[in-house]
N, C-alpha and C positions, 0 to 999 in steps of 0.2 A: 113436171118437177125434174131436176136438175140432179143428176146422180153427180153427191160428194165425194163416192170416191173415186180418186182419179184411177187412169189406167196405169202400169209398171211397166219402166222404159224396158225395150226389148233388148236395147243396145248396152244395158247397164251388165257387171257381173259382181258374181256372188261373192261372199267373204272367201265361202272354201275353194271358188275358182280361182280365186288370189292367190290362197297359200299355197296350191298344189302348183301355181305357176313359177311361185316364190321357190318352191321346194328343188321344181326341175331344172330351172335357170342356174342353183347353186348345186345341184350336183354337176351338171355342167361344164359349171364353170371350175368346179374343184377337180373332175378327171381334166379339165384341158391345161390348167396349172399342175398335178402330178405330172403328167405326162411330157408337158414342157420341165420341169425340173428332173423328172430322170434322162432327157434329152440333155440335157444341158450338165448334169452328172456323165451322162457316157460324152458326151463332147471334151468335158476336163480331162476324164480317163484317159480319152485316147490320144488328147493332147500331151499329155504326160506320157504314154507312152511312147507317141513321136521322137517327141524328146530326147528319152532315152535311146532310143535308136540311135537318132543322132549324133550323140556323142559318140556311144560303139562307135558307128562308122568312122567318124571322125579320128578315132583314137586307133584302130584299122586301118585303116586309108594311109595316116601318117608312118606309122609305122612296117607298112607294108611297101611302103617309098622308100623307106628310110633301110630296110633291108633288101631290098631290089637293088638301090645302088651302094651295098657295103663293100669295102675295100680292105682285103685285109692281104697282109704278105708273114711270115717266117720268122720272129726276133733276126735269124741268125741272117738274114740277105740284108737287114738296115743295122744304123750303127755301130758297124763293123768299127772302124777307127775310132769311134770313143768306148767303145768297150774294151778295145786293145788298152788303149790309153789309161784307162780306168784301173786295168786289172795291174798294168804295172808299177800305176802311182800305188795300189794298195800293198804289192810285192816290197817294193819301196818303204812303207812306209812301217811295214813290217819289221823289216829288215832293221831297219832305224830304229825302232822300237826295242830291239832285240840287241843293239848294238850299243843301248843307252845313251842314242844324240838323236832323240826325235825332236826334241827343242831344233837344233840346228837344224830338222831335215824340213822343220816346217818354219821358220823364221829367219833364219840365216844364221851365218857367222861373221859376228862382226869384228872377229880377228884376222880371218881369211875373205877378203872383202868377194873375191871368185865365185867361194860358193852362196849362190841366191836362197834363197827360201823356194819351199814347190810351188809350182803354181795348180791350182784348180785343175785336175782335169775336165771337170764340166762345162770351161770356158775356152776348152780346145774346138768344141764343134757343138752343133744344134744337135740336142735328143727329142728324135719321135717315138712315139707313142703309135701303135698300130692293133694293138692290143683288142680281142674282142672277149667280155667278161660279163657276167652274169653273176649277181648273187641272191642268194638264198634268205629270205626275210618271212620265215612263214608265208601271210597271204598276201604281204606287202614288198615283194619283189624288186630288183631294181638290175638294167643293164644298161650297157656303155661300150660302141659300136666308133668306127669311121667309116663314114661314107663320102662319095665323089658328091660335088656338089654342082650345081647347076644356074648359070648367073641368071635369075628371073625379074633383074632390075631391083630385086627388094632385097636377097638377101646377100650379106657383107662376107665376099668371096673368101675364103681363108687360103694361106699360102699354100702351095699346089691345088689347088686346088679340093682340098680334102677338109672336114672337117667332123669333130667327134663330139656324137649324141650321146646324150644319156638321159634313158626315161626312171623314173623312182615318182614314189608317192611321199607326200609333208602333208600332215594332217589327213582329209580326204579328196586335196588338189592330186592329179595327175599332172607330172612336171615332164616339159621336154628340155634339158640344158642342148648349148651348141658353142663350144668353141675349136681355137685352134686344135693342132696334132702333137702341137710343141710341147715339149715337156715345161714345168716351171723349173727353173736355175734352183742349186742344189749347192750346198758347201762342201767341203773337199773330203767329210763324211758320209754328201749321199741323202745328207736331209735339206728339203725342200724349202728355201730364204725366200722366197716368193709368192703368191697369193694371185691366180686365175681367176678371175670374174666371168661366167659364160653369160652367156644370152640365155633368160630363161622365158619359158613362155606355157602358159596353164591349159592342156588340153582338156580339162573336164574335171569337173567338181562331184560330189556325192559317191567318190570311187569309197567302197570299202575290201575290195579282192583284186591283186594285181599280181594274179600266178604265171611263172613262165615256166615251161618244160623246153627239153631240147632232145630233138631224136638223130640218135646214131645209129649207122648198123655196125652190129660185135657179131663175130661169132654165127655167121649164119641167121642174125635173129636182129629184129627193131626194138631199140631198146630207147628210152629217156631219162635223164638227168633233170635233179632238182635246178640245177647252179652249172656254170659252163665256165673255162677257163682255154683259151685258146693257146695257153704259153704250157700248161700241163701236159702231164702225160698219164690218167684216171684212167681215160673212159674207153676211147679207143686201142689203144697201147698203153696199159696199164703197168706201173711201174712193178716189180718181181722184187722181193726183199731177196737177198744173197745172204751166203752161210760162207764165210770169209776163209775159212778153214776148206772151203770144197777147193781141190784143184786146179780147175779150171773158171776160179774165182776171178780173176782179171780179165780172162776170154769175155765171159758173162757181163760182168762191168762194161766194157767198149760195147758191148750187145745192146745192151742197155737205153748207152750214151745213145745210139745210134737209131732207137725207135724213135719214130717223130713226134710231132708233139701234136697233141689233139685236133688242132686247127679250127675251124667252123662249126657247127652244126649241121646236119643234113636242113631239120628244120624247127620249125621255134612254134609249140602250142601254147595259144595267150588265152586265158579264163578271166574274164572281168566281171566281176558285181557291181553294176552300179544301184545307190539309193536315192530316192525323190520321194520326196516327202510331201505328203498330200497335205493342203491349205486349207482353213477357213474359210468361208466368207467373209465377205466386204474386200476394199479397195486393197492396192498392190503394199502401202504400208501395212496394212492390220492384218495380211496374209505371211508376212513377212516375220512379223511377230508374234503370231498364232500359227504355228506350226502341231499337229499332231501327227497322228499312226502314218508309216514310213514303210514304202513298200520295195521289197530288193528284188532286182532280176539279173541274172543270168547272160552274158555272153560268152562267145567264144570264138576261135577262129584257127588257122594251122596254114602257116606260111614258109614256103621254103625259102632257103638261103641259094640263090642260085649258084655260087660258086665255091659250096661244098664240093669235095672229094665223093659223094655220093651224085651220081645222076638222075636219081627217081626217087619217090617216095612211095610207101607203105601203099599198097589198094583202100579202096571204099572198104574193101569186107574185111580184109585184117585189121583198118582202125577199129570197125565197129568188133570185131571180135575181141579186141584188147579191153 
């Protein structure tokens, strides 16, 4: 007789050897997905930080050019002859003023056909500008330099050769302007009838800190400046208020006259915050517009001016002690 039942395939498996393979397969496959998404988290991260470097450097770099080849000379060695010029039409004009025929000093007389009306002195010569200036904007900074320029086939040489930067922040753009030296044309008051357009050009976006310091040595000691004026007399030869009644009150005055004027910086500490703003998922529109939590870092840097009246700067160990 014929046994009914049959034998159980050997090759077959059980229900629970299913689930337990179902079970391992999806844990699996779940650590190999975490594991590629925190990969692919530090891969963003560190792209974003790249980034960020980049810019620094970038914003470093230019400006570390840009004060390498600065060009600054004295108010008193340029525009000699329109400031002559200037000071006399204003004596001039004075004078007329005081004499009650300023109508006639400035328009003529049309009875004395002789005497003309003045002319402009600021149409007696070109004014330059050579000026190196810094101002104070809390953490939004902004300076304005000439430096020697260099034909690189791209950029639009300016007369001598020279042309004037200026870095400042508009919104969270970092701006570099670049035009001439020349002054704009000015009416025979002194205010400016003319309108410069410079070349602008955006070296970096997400800036929220654009701090400058400037190191001098005073006194024995390194010292820095919010704000820098190279026509002043602050920082280094600081100006002395006089007591008019002292004696030798006009000695002192010529004294005065005679301290030079700030000039340069020895050198220039630049502090920049930049922000990047970490994205969403999905494609480069819907990151664009899902922007959340914004992460700020830290640069810095300390560059001299090499044609400061200083030759050397501060050691490693007294910055770090300051």
């Amino acid at each position: 007789m014929k046994n009914s039942v049959q034998n159980k395939n050997p090759m077959a498996f059980t229900l629970i050897e299913v689930l337990l393979a179902i079970s391992i397969f999806s844990l699996v496959v779940s650590s190999l997905y975490t594991t590629f998404r925190v990969g692919m988290r530090a891969y963003a991260s560190g792209e974003r930080e790249i980034n960020r470097m980049q810019h620094a450097r970038v914003i470093f770099d230019t400006i570390d050019r840009d004060i390498r080849s600065i060009y600054y000379l004295p108010e008193t060695i340029y525009n000699q002859n329109l400031r002559r010029a200037v000071s006399r039409f204003q004596q001039e004009w004075m004078k007329a003023e005081l004499d009650g025929r300023l109508d006639e000093f400035l328009y003529g007389d049309e009875k004395n056909p002789g005497k003309e009306a003045a002319r402009n002195p600021y149409e007696m010569g070109i004014e330059i500008n050579l000026q190196f200036k810094a101002d104070n904007r809390k953490s939004l900074d902004s300076m304005t330099l000439v430096r020697y320029q260099y034909n690189d086939g791209l950029t639009n040489i300016q007369p001598w050769g020279l042309g004037r930067i200026r870095y400042l922040v508009e919104g969270d753009q970092l701006i570099r302007t670049e035009e001439d030296i020349i002054e704009p044309m000015k009416d025979m008051q002194g205010k400016e009838i003319e309108e410069k357009i410079p070349r602008r050009d955006v070296l970096a976006e997400g800036i929220k800190r654009f701090d400058l310091r400037f190191g001098f040595f005073h006194q024995d000691d390194w010292l820095e400046a919010e704000d820098w004026d190279s026509k002043a007399k602050r920082y280094r030869n600081p100006t002395v208020e006089l007591d008019e009644e002292d004696p030798d009150y006009q000695k002192k005055v010529q004294r005065e006259q005679m301290k030079p004027e700030d000039g340069l910086p020895a050198f220039i500490r630049i502090s920049l915050d930049i922000e990047d703003e970490k994205q969403t998922k999905g494609d480069t529109k819907a990151r664009s517009a899902k922007k959340t939590k914004s992460k700020l870092q830290t640069f810095s840097t300390l560059i001299r001016v090499p044609t400061a009246q200083e030759n050397y700067l501060p050691s490693l160990e007294e910055d770090n002690e300051e």
